[in-house]
C-alpha positions in Angstrom: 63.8 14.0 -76.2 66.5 12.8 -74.0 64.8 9.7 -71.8 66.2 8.5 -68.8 67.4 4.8 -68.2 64.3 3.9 -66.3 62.0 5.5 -68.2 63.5 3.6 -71.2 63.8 0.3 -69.0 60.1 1.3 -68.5 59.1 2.1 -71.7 60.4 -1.3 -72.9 58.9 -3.3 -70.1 55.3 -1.7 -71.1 55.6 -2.3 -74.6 56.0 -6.1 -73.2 53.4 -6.0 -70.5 50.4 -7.4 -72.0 52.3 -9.2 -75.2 54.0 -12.8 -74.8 55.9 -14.9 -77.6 52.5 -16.7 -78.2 48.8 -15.9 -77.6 48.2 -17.6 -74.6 50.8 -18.7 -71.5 53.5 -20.8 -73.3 54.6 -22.0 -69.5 51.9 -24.4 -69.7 54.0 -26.7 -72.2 56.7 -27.0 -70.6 55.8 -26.6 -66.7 57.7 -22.8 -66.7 61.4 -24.0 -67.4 62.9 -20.8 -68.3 61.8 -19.6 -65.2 63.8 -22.5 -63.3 67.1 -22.2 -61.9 69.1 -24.7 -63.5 68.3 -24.3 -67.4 69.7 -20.6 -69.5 73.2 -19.5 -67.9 75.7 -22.6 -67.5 77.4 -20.1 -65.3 75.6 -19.1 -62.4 73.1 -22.7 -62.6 70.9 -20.8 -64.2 69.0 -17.1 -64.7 68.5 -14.3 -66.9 71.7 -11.8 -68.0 70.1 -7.9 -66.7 70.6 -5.2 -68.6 73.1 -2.4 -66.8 71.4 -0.5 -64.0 68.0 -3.2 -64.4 68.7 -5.0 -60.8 67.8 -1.9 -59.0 64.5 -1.7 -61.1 63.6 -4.8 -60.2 65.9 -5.7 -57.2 63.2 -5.0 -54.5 61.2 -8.2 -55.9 61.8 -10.9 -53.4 61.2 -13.7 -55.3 64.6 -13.0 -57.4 68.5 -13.5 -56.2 70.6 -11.5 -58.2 74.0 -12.1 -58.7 77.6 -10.6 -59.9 79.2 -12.4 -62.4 82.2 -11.4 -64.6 79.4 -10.8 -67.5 77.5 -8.4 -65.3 74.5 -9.4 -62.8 72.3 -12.8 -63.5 69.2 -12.7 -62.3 67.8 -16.4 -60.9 64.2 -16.8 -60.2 62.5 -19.4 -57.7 60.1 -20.0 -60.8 57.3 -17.6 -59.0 57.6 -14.2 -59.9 55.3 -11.3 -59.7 55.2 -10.7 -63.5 55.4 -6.6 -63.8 59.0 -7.2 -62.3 60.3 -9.7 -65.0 63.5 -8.1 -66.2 63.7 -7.7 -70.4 65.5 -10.6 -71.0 62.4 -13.1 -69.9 60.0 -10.4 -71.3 61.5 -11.4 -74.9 62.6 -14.9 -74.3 63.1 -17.6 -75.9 64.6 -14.5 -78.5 67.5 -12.3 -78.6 67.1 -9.0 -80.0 69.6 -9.7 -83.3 71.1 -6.1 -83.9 73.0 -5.3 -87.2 75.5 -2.7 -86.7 75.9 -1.9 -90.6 72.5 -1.5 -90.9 71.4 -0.5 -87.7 68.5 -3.4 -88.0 66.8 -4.6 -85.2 65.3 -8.4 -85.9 64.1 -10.8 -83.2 65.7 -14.1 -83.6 65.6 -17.7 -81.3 68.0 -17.4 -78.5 70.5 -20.8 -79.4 70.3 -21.0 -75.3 66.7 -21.7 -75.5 67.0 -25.0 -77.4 66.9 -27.6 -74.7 64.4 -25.3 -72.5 61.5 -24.1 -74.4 59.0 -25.5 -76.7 59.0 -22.4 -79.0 62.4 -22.6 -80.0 62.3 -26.6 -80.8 59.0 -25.1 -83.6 56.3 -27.3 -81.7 53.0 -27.6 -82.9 51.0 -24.6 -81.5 53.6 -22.7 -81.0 53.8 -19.9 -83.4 54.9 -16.7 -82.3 52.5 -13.8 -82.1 53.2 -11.3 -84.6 52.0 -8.4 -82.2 54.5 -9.7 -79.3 57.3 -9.4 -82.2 56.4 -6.2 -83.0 56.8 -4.9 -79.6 59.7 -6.5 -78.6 61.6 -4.8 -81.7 59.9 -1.3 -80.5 61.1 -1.7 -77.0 64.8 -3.1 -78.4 64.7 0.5 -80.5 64.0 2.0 -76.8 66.7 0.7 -75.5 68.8 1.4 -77.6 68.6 5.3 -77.4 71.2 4.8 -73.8 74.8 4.0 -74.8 75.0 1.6 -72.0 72.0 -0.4 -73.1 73.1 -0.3 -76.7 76.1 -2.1 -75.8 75.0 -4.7 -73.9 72.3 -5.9 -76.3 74.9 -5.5 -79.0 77.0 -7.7 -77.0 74.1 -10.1 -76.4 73.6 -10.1 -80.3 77.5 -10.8 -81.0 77.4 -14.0 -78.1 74.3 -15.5 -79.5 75.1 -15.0 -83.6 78.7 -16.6 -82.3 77.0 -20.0 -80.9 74.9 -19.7 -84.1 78.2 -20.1 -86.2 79.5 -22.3 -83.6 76.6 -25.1 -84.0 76.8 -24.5 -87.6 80.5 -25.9 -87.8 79.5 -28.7 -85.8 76.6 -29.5 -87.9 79.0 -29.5 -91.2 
């Protein structure tokens, strides 16, 4: 069955409606701060990378700017958001989808971004990941990656993020 991009997009997004990276609203440790301005993408001050053709799912939201960059559109948020707009990026975050290409596995792995922004990622007590939002999230990554242009961008997204992995590790050495 051949899906469209928004029925995919929407696919995903309901597969992620009801699950979150823990079992009750990880905002409350740390006061929201992925959804603040200044704190994922060093580029635009902040904001969430969109998927291609995701701004005009989500575009008529007021509460979001969206903006060009030369890595596609960025999506900032004023930190109050109606929730059934959030584009996938926040639905999955403080994760990356990790994609192998050999393989063609799909894992869910920290996003090396999230580090100085969310509890989760820093392995605070209570923080545990729900195994149900896990499961979803790879689902809705196997959605997405039915469309060519999707594919490509998460792949992308997976290349960037496993490169600062290597990065830090050279550092850490």
């Amino acid at each position: 069955m051949k899906y469209t991009k928004w029925a995919l997009l929407r696919r995903a997004y309901a597969l992620l409606e009801d699950s979150t990276p823990l079992k009750y609203d990880c905002g409350k440790l740390c006061g929201g701060a992925c959804c603040k301005a200044d704190t994922i993408n060093s580029e635009t001050d902040g904001g969430m990378s969109l998927l291609p053709y995701e701004d005009a799912l989500i575009g008529g939201c007021e509460e979001f700017d969206i903006r060009d960059t030369n890595d596609g559109k960025v999506l900032i948020c004023n930190g109050r958001c109606e929730r059934l707009f959030r584009p996938f990026a926040c639905r999955i975050f403080p994760y990356y989808a990790r994609i192998d290409e050999k393989t063609g596995s799909i894992s869910l792995r920290l996003d090396p971004r999230s580090v100085n922004v969310c509890p989760i990622a820093t392995k605070q007590k209570g923080t545990r990941h729900s195994v149900y939002f896990h499961r979803n999230a790879v689902r809705a990554v196997r959605f997405l990656m039915k469309d060519e242009d999707f594919k490509r961008e998460l792949i992308k997204t997976s290349d960037f993020c496993d490169g600062l992995y290597e990065f830090y590790r050279t550092l850490v050495k």
